[in-house]
N, C-alpha and C positions, 0 to 999 in steps of 0.2 A: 391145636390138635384138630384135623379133619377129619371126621369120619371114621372115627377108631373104629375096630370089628366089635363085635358084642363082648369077647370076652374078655378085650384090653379095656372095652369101656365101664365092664362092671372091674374091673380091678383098682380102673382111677376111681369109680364113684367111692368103693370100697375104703379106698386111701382116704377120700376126703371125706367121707363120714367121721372115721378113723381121727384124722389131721384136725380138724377142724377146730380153730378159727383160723387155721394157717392159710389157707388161698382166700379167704375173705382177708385178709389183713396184706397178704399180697397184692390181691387185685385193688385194694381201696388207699395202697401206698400212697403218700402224696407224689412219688416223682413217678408213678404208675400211671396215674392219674394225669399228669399234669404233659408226659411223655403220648401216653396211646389214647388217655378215656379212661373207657370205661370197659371190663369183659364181654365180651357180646358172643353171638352164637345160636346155633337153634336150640331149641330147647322145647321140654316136652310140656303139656300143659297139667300134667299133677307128679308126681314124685314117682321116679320108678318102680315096681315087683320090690320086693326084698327090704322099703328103705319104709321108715314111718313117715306118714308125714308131718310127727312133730318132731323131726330130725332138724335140727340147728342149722345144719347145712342143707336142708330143703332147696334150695331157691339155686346152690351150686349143683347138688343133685339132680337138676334136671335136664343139666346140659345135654346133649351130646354131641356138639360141640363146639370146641371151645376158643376163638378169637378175640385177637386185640393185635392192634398192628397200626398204623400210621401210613395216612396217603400224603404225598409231597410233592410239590410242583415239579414239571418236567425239567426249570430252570435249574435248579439244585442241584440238576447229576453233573454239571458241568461249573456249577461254584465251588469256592475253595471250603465251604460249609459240608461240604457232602460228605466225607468220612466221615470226621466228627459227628455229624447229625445225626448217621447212621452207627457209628459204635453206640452214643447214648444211648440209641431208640434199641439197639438189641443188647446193652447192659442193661436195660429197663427189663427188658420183657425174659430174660436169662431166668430169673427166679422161679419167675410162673411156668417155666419151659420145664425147668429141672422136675421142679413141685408134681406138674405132670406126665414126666417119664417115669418118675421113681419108681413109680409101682410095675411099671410095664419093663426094667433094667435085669431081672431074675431073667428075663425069658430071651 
């Protein structure tokens, strides 16, 4: 999620205050992990307006925003590996996709 506008981004922080351990437990999957990394992203350097900061999910809360993704050699797009590689890498990252639309799917 790039760049969300302010009000879709207090809605996901909102969810994930809400959610939580669910996108720590998303993002620390072992095939999450093992697929993209790690969540990465900008993020702010203390915990938003409106969030504690001894909010459990602190350290999700500061995103805004939110990356994981996989860079792959140029070879690949022309191996017979390429589909496959690419459905896993985006069944991998599917969960964390949904996790961060839900809140944003009323609108």
């Amino acid at each position: 999620m790039w760049a969300p506008q302010p009000p879709q981004l207090h809605r996901v922080r909102e969810h994930i205050a809400e959610t939580f351990p669910e996108i720590r437990q998303l993002s620390q999957a072992t095939a999450f992990r093992r697929q993209v990394g790690v969540l990465e992203g900008d993020r702010l350097t203390r915990v938003p307006r409106g969030f504690s900061k001894d909010d459990p999910a602190a350290e999700y809360l500061k995103h805004y925003r939110f990356v994981a993704g996989r860079e792959f050699p140029a070879s690949l797009a022309t191996s017979t590996e390429f589909y496959p590689t690419l459905l896993r890498t985006f069944r991998t990252l599917m969960p964390l996709i949904r996790f961060l639309n839900e809140p944003l799917a009323d609108n």
